[in-house]
C-alpha positions as CSV (number, residue, x, y, z in Angstrom):
1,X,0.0,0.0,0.0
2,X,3.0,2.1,0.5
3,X,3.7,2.3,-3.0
4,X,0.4,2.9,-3.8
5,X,0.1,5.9,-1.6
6,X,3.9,6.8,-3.4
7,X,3.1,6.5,-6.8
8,X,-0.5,8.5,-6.1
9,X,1.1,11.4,-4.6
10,X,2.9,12.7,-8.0
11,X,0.3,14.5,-10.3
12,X,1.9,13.5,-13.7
13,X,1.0,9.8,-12.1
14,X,-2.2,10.5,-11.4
15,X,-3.0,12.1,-14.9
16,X,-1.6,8.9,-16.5
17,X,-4.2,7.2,-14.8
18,X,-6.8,9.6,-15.3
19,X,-5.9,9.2,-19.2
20,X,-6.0,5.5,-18.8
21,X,-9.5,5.6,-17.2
22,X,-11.0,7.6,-20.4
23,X,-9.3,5.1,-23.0
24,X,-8.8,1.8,-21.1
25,X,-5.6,0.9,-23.3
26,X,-2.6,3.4,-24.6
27,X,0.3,3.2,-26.4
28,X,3.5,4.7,-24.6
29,X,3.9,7.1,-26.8
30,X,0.0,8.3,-26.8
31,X,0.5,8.5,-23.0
32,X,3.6,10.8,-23.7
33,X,2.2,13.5,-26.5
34,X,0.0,15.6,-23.9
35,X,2.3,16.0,-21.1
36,X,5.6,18.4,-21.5
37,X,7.6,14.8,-20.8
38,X,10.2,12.7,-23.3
39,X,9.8,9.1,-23.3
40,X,12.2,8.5,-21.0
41,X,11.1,10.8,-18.5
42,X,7.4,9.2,-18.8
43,X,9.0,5.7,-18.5
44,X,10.0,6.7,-14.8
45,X,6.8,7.7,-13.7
46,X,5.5,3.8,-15.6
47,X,8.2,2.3,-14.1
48,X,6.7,3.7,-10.4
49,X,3.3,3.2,-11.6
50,X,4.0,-0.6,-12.5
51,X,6.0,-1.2,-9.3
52,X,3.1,-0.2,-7.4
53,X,0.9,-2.6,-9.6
54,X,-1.2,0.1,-10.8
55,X,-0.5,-0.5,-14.4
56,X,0.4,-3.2,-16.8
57,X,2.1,-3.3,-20.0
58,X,1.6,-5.6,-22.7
59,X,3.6,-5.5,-26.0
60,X,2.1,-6.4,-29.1
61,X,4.6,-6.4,-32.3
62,X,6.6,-3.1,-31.5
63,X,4.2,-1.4,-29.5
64,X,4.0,-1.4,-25.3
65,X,0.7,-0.6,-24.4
66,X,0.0,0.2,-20.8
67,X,-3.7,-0.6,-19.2
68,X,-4.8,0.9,-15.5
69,X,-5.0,-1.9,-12.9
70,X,-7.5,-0.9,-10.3
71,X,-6.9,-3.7,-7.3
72,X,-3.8,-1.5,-5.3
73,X,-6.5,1.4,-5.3
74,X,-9.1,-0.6,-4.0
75,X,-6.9,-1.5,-1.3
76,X,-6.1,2.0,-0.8
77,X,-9.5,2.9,-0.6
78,X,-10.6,0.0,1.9
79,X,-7.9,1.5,4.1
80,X,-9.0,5.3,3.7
81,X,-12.6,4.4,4.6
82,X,-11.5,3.4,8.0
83,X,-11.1,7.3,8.4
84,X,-14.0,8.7,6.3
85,X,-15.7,9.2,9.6
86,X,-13.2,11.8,10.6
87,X,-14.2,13.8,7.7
88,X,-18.0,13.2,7.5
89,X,-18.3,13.8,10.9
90,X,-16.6,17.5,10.1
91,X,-18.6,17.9,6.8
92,X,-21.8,17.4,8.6
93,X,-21.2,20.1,11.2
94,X,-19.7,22.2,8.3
95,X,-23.3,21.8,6.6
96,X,-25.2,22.4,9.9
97,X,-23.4,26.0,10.4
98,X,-23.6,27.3,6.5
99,X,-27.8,26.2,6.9
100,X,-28.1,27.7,10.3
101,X,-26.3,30.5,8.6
102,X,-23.7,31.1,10.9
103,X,-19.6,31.0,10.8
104,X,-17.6,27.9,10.6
């Protein structure tokens, strides 16, 4: 979970798997022409990205594609809803004050 938490916490990461959630499967180098990166530069932040398991490759011919895996975030996720009631418990009073129309 560590390196889930690791490779979630850069934002060039996180847009690579945004990209990979609109179109499921990408080439490497269809991953690459939006963001101000060169390959290799890209390859790190894959390289992170696949140690964490949230992506796979799979080469076919020439080409590396690179698919999201969603099962590290789920994990992630199980963990962070142990803590959600911190949160909801401040978004509910939050609510409470801006209806009640006073100051938070």
């Amino acid at each position: 979970m560590d390196r889930t938490f690791f490779a979630l916490a850069d934002p060039t990461r996180r847009h690579v798997l945004l990209r990979l959630k609109e179109e499921p499967e990408l080439s490497i180098s269809e991953l690459a022409r939006p963001l101000s990166l060169k390959l290799p530069g890209l390859m790190k932040h894959l390289d992170v990205l696949s140690d964490a398991g949230l992506i796979t490759r799979v080469k076919t011919g020439r080409t590396v594609s690179v698919r999201v895996s969603a099962a590290p975030m789920l994990e992630a996720m199980e963990w962070l809803r142990r803590y959600e009631s911190l949160w909801t418990v401040s978004l509910d009073r939050l609510v409470a004050l801006v209806e009640e129309g006073g100051e938070p």
